[in-house]
C-alpha positions in Angstrom: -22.6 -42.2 43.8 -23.6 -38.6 42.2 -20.2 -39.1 39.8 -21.5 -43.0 38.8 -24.6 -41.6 37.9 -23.8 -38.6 36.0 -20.8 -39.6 34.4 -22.6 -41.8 32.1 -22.4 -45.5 30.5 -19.8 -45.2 28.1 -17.4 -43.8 31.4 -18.4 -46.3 33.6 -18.0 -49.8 30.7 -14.4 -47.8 29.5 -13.4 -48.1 33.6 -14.3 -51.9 33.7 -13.6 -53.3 30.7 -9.8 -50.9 31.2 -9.5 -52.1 34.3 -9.9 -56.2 33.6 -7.8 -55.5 30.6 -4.8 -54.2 32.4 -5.1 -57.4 34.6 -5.7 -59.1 31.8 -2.4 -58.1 30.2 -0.6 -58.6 33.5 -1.5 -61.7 33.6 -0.4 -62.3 30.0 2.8 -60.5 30.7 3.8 -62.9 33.8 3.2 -65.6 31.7 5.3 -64.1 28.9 8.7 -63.5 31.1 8.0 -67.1 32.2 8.7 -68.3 28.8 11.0 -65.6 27.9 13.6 -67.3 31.2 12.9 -70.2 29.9 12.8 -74.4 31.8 15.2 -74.7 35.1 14.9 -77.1 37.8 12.1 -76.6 40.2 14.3 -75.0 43.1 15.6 -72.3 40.7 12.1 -71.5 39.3 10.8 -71.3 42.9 13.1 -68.2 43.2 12.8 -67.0 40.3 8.7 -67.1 40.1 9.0 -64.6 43.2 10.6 -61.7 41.2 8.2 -62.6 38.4 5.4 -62.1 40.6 6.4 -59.2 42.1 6.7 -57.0 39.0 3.7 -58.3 37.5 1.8 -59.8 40.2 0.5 -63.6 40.0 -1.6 -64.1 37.1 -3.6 -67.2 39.7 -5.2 -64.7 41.6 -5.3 -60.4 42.0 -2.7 -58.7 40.1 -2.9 -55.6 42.3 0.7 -56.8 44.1 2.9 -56.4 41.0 5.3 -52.9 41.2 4.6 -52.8 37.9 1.4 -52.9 37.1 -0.4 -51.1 39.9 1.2 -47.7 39.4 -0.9 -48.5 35.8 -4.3 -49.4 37.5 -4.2 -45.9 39.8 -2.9 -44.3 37.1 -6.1 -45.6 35.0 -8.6 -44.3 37.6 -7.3 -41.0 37.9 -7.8 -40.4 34.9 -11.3 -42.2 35.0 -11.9 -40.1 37.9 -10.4 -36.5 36.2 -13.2 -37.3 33.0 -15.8 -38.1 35.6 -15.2 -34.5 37.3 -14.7 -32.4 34.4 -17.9 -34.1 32.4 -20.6 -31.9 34.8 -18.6 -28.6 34.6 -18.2 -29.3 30.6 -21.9 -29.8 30.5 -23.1 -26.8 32.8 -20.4 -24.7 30.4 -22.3 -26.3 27.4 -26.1 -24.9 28.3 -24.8 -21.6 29.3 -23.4 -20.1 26.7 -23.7 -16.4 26.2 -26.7 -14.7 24.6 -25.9 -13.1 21.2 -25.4 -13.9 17.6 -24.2 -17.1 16.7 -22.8 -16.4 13.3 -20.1 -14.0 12.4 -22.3 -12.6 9.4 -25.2 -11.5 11.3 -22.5 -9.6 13.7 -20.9 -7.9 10.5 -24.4 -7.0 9.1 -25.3 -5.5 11.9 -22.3 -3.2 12.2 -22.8 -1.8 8.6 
């Protein structure tokens, strides 16, 4: 819950709007190799739908079975979940920089 919160908006629409997009285009690719085999008779197309829908998944309900596109989806949260982990260190670096001079002039001037 502490990563959700702090991670912020933009993180957390990029995660669902990525995520229904890759089904999305799952769905759209099913439906694509469909077309691309072409019409056969109903017994040959009950075979052949199986393959289809087990390297994209069935685009009439969750995609999550297709060998091909769920490596993509946990792919696609890791690195959701990497930028959610890294935003609170880069933050924390952020407000703790080092005391000094910020500008390379002041630093000579002072030298001289």
């Amino acid at each position: 819950m502490r990563i959700t919160l702090s991670s912020g908006v933009v993180l957390i629409v990029t995660l669902i709007v990525g995520y229904r997009l890759i089904d999305w285009l799952a769905a759209w690719a099913w439906l694509g190799m469909t077309r691309l085999i072409g019409p056969h008779e109903l017994d040959t197309w009950q075979v052949l739908s199986q393959g289809v829908s087990l390297l994209f998944g069935s685009p009439f309900q969750d995609s999550s079975t297709g060998i091909l596109v769920e490596p993509l989806r946990i792919s696609f949260l890791a690195a959701i979940l990497e930028t959610a982990f890294a935003l609170p260190k880069h933050q924390t670096s952020e407000n703790t920089e080092p005391a000094g001079p910020a500008d390379a002039r002041q630093v000579e001037a002072q030298n001289a």
